[in-house]
Backbone atoms as SQL, in Angstrom:
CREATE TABLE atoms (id INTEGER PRIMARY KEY, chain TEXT, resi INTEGER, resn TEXT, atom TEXT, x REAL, y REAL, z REAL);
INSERT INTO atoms VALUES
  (1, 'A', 1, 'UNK', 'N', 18.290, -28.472, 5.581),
  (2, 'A', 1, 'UNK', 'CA', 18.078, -27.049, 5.725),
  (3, 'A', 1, 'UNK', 'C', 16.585, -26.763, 5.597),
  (4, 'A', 2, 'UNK', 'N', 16.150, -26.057, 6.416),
  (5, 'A', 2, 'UNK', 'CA', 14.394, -25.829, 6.708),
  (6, 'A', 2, 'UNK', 'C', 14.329, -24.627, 5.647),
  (7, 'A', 3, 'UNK', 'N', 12.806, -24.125, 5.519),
  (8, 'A', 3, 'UNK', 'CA', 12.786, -23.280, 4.599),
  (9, 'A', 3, 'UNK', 'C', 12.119, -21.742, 5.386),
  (10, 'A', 4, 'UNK', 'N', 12.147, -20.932, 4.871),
  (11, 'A', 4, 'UNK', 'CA', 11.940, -19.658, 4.979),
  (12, 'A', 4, 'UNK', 'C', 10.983, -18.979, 4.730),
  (13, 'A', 5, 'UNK', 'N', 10.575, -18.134, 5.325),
  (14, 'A', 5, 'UNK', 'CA', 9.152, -17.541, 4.984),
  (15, 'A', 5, 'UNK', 'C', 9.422, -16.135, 4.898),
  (16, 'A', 6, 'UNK', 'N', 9.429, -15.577, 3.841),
  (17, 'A', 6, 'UNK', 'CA', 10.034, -14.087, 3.678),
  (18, 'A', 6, 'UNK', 'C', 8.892, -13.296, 2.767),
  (19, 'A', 7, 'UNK', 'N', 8.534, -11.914, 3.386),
  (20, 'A', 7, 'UNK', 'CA', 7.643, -10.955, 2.595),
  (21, 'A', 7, 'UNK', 'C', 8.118, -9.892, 1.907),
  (22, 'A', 8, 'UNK', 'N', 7.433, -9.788, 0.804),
  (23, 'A', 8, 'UNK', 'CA', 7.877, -8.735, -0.399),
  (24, 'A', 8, 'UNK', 'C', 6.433, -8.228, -1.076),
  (25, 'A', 9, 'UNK', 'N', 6.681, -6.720, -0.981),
  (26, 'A', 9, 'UNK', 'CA', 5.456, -6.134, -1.482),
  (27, 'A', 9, 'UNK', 'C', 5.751, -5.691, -3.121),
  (28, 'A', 10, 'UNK', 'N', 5.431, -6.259, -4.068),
  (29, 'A', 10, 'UNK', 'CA', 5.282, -6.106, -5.905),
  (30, 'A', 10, 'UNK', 'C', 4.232, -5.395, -6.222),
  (31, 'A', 11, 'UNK', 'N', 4.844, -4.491, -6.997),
  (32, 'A', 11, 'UNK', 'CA', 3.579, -3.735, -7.757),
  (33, 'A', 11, 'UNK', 'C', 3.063, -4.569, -9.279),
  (34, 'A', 12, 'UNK', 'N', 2.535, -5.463, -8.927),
  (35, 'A', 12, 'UNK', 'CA', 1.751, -6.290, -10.321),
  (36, 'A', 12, 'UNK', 'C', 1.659, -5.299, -11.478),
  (37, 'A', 13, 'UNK', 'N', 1.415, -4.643, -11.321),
  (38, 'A', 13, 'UNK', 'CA', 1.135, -3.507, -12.587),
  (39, 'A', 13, 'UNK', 'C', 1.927, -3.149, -13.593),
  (40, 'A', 14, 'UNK', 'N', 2.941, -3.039, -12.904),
  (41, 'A', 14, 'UNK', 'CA', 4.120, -2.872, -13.543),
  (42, 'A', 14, 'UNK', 'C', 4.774, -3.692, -14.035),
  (43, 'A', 15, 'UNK', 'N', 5.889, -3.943, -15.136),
  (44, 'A', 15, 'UNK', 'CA', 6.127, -4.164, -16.512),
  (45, 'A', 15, 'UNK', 'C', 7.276, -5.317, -15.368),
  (46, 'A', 16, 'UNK', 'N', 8.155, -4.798, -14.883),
  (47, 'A', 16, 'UNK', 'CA', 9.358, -5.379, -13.991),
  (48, 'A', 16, 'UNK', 'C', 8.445, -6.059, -12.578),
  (49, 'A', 17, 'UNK', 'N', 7.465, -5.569, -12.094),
  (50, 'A', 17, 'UNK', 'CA', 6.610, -6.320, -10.937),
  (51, 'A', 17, 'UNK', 'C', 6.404, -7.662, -11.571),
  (52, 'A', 18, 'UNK', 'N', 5.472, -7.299, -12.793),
  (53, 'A', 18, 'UNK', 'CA', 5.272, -8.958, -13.481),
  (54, 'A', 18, 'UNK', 'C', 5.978, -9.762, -14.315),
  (55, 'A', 19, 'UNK', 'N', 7.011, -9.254, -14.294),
  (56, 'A', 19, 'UNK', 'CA', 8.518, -10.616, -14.960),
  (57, 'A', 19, 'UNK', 'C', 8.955, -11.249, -13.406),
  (58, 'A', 20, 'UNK', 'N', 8.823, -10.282, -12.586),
  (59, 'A', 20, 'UNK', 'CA', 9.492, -11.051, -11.092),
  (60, 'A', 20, 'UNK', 'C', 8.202, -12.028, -10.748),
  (61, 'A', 21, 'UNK', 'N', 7.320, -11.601, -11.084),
  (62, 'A', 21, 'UNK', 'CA', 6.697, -12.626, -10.205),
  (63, 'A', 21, 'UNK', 'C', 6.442, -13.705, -11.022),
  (64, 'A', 22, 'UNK', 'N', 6.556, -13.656, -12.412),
  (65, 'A', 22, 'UNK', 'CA', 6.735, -14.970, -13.629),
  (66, 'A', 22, 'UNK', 'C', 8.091, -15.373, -13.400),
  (67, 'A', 23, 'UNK', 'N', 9.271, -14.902, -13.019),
  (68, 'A', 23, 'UNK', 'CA', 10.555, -15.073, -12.705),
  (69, 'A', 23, 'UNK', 'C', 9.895, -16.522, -11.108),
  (70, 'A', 24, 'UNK', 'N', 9.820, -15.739, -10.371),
  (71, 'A', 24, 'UNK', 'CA', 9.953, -16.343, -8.615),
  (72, 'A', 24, 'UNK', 'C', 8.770, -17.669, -9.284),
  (73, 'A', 25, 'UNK', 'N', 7.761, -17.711, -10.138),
  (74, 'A', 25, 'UNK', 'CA', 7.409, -18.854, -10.146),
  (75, 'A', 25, 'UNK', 'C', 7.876, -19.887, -10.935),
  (76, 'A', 26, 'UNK', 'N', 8.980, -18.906, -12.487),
  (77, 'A', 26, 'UNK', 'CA', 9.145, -20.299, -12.999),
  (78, 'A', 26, 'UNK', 'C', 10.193, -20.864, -11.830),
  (79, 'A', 27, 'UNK', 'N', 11.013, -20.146, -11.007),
  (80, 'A', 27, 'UNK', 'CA', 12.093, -21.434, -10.219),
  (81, 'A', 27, 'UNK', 'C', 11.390, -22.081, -9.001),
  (82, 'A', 28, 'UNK', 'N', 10.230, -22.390, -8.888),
  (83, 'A', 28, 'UNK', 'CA', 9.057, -22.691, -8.132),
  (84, 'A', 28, 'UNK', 'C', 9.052, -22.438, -6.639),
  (85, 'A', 29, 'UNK', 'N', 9.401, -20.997, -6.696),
  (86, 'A', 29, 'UNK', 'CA', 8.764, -20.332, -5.192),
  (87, 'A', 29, 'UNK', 'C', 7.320, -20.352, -4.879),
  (88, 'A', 30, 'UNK', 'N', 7.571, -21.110, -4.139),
  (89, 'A', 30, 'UNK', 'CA', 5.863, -20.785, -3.722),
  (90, 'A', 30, 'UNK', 'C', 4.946, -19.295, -3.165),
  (91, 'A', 31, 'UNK', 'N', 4.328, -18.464, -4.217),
  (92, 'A', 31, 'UNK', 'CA', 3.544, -17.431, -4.162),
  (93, 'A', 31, 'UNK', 'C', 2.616, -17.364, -3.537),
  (94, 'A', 32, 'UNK', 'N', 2.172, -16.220, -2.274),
  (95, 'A', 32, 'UNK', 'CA', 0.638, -16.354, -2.089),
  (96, 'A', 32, 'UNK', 'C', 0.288, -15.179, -1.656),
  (97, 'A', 33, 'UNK', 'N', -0.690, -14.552, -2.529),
  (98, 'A', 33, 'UNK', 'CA', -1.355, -12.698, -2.381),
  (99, 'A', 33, 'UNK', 'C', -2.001, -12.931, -1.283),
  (100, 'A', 34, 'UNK', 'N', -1.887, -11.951, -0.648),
  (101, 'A', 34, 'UNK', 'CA', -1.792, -11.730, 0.770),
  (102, 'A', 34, 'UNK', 'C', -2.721, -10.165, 0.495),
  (103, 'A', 35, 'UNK', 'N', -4.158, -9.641, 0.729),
  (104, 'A', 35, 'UNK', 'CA', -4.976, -9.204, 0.591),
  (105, 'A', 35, 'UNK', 'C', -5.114, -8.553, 1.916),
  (106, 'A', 36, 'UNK', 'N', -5.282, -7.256, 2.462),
  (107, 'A', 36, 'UNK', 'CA', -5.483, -6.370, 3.564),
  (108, 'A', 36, 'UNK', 'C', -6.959, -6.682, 4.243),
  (109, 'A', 37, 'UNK', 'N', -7.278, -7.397, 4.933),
  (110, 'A', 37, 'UNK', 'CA', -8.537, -7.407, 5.420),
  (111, 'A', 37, 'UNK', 'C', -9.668, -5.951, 6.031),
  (112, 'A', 38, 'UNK', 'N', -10.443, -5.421, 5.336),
  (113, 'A', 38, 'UNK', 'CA', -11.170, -4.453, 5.086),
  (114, 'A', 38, 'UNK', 'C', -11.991, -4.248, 6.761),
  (115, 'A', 39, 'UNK', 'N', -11.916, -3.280, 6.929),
  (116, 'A', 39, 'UNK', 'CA', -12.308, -2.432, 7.873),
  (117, 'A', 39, 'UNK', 'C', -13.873, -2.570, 8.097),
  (118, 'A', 40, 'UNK', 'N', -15.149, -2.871, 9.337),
  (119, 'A', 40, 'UNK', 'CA', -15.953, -2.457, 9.386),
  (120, 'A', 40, 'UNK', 'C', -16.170, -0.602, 9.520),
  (121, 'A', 41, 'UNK', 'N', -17.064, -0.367, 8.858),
  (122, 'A', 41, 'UNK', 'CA', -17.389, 1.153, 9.761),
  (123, 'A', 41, 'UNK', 'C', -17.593, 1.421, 11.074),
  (124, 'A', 42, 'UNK', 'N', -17.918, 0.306, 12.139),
  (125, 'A', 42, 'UNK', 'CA', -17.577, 0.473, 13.112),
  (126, 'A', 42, 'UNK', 'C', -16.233, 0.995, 13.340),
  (127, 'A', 43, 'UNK', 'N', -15.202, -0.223, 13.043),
  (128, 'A', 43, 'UNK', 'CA', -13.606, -0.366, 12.903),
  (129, 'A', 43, 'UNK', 'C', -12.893, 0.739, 13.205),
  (130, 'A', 44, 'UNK', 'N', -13.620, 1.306, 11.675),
  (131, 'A', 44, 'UNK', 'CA', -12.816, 2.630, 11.350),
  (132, 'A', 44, 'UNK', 'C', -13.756, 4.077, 12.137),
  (133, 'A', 45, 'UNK', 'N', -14.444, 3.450, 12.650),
  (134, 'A', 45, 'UNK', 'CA', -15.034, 4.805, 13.487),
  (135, 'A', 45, 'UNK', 'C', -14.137, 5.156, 14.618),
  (136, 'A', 46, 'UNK', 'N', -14.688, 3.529, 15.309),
  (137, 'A', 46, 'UNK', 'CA', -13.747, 3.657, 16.687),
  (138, 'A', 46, 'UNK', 'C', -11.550, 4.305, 16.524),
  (139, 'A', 47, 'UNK', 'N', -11.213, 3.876, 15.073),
  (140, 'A', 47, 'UNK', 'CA', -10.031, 4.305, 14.728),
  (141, 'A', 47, 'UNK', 'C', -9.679, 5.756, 15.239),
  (142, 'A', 48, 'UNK', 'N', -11.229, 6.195, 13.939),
  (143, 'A', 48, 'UNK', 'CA', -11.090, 7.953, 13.959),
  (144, 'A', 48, 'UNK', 'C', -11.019, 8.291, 15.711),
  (145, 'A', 49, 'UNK', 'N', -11.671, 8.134, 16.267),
  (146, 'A', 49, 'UNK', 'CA', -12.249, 8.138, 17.501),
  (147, 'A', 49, 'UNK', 'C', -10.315, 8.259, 18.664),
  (148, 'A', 50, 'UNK', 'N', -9.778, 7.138, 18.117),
  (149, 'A', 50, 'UNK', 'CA', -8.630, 7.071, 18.828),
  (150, 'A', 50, 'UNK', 'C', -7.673, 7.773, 18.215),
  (151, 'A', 51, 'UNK', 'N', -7.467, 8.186, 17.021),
  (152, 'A', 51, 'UNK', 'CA', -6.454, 8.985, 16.366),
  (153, 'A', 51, 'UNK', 'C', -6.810, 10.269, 16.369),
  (154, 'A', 52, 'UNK', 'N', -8.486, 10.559, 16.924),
  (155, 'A', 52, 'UNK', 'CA', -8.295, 12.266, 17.287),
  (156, 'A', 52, 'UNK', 'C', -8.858, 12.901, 15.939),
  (157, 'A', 53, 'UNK', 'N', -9.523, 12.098, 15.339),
  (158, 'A', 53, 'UNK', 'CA', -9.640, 12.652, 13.786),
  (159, 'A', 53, 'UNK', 'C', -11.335, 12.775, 13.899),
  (160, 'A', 54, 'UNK', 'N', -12.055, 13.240, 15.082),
  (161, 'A', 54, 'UNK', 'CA', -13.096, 13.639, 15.007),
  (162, 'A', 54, 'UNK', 'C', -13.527, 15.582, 15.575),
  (163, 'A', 55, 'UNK', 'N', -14.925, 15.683, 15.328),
  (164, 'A', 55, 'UNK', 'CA', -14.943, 17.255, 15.889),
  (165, 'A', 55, 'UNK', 'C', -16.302, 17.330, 16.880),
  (166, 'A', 56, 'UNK', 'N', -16.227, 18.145, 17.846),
  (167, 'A', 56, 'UNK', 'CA', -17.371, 18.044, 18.831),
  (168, 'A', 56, 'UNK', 'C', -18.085, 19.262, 18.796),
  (169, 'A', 57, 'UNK', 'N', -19.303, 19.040, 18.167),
  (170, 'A', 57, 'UNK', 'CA', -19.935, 20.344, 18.676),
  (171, 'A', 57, 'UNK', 'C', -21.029, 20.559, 19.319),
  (172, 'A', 58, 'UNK', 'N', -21.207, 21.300, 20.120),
  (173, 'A', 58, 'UNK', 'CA', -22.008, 22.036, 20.834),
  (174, 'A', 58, 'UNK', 'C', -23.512, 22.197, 20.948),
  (175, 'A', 59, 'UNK', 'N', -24.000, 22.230, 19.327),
  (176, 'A', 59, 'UNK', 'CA', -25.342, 21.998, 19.014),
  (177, 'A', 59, 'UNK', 'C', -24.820, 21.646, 17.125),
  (178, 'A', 60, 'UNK', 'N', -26.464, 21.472, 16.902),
  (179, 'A', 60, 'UNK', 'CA', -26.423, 21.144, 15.258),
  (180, 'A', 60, 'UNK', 'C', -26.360, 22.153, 14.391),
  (181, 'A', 61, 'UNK', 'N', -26.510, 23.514, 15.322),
  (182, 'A', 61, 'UNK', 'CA', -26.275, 25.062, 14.942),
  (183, 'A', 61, 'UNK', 'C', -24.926, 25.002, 14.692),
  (184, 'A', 62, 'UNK', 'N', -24.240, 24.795, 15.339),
  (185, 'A', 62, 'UNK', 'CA', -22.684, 25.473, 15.385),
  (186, 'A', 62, 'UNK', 'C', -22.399, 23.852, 14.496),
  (187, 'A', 63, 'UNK', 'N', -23.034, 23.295, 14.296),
  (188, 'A', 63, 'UNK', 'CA', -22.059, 21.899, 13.279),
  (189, 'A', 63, 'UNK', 'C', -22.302, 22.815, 11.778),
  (190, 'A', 64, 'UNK', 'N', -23.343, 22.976, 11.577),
  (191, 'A', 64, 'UNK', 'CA', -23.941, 23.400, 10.177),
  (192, 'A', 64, 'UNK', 'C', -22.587, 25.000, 9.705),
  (193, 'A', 65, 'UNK', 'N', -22.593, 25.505, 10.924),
  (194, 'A', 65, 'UNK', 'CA', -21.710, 26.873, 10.722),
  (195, 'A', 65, 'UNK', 'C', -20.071, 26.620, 10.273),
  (196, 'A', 66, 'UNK', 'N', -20.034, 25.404, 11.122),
  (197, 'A', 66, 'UNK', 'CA', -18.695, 24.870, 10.821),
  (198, 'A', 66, 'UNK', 'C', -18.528, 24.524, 9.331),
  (199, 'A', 67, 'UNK', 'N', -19.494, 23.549, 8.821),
  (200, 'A', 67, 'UNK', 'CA', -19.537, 23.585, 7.281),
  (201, 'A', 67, 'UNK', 'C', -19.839, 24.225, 6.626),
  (202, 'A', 68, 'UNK', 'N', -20.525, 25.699, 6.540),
  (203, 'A', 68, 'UNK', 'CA', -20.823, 26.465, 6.354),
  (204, 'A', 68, 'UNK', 'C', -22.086, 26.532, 5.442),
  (205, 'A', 69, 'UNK', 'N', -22.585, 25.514, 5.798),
  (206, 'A', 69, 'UNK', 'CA', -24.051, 25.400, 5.462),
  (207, 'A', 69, 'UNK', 'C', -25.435, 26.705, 6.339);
Protein backbone atom coordinates (compact mmCIF):
# COMPACT_ATOMS: atom_id res chain seq x y z
CA UNK A 1 0.00 0.00 0.00
CA UNK A 2 1.64 3.44 -1.22
CA UNK A 3 1.38 6.37 0.98
CA UNK A 4 -0.55 9.57 0.94
CA UNK A 5 -0.01 13.03 0.88
CA UNK A 6 -2.79 14.90 2.66
CA UNK A 7 -3.06 18.80 3.84
CA UNK A 8 -4.27 20.21 7.08
CA UNK A 9 -4.15 23.76 8.19
CA UNK A 10 -3.35 23.85 12.54
CA UNK A 11 -3.46 26.73 14.46
CA UNK A 12 -0.01 26.12 16.51
CA UNK A 13 -1.12 28.54 19.00
CA UNK A 14 -3.53 26.92 20.34
CA UNK A 15 -3.61 24.57 23.33
CA UNK A 16 -5.48 21.48 21.05
CA UNK A 17 -3.36 22.73 17.63
CA UNK A 18 -0.20 21.73 19.69
CA UNK A 19 -1.15 18.27 21.31
CA UNK A 20 -2.16 17.32 17.54
CA UNK A 21 0.77 18.13 16.19
CA UNK A 22 2.88 16.38 19.30
CA UNK A 23 0.08 13.67 18.78
CA UNK A 24 0.74 13.21 14.53
CA UNK A 25 4.51 13.15 15.48
CA UNK A 26 4.70 10.87 18.32
CA UNK A 27 2.94 8.04 15.76
CA UNK A 28 5.64 9.26 13.23
CA UNK A 29 3.77 11.19 10.56
CA UNK A 30 5.92 12.89 8.75
CA UNK A 31 5.35 16.91 9.33
CA UNK A 32 6.36 19.72 7.09
CA UNK A 33 5.33 23.73 7.59
CA UNK A 34 4.49 24.76 4.55
CA UNK A 35 5.06 28.79 4.67
CA UNK A 36 3.02 31.21 2.01
CA UNK A 37 5.62 32.60 -0.27
CA UNK A 38 5.53 36.55 0.12
CA UNK A 39 4.52 38.82 -2.52
CA UNK A 40 6.90 41.34 -4.40
CA UNK A 41 5.40 44.94 -4.51
CA UNK A 42 5.48 44.62 -7.91
CA UNK A 43 3.25 41.26 -7.38
CA UNK A 44 0.88 42.86 -5.42
CA UNK A 45 0.64 45.98 -7.51
CA UNK A 46 0.01 44.29 -10.67
CA UNK A 47 -2.78 42.17 -8.26
CA UNK A 48 -4.39 45.53 -7.19
CA UNK A 49 -4.25 46.50 -10.79
CA UNK A 50 -6.31 43.23 -11.84
CA UNK A 51 -8.78 43.08 -8.96
CA UNK A 52 -9.86 46.73 -9.68
CA UNK A 53 -8.61 47.91 -6.32
CA UNK A 54 -7.01 51.03 -7.78
CA UNK A 55 -8.30 54.92 -8.43
CA UNK A 56 -7.57 57.20 -11.51
CA UNK A 57 -7.29 60.64 -11.36
CA UNK A 58 -7.30 63.31 -13.52
CA UNK A 59 -4.61 65.58 -12.08
CA UNK A 60 -2.67 65.67 -8.59
CA UNK A 61 -5.40 68.39 -7.80
CA UNK A 62 -8.31 66.21 -7.81
CA UNK A 63 -5.99 63.18 -6.08
CA UNK A 64 -5.18 65.53 -3.04
CA UNK A 65 -9.23 66.50 -2.94
CA UNK A 66 -10.03 62.96 -2.95
CA UNK A 67 -8.00 62.59 0.31
CA UNK A 68 -8.90 65.55 1.42
CA UNK A 69 -5.73 67.00 1.83
Amino acid sequence: MGMATYTITINERTTSGKALIAYLQALGVLLRKVTPEKKSSFERSQEDIREGRIEKFASSEEMFQSLGI
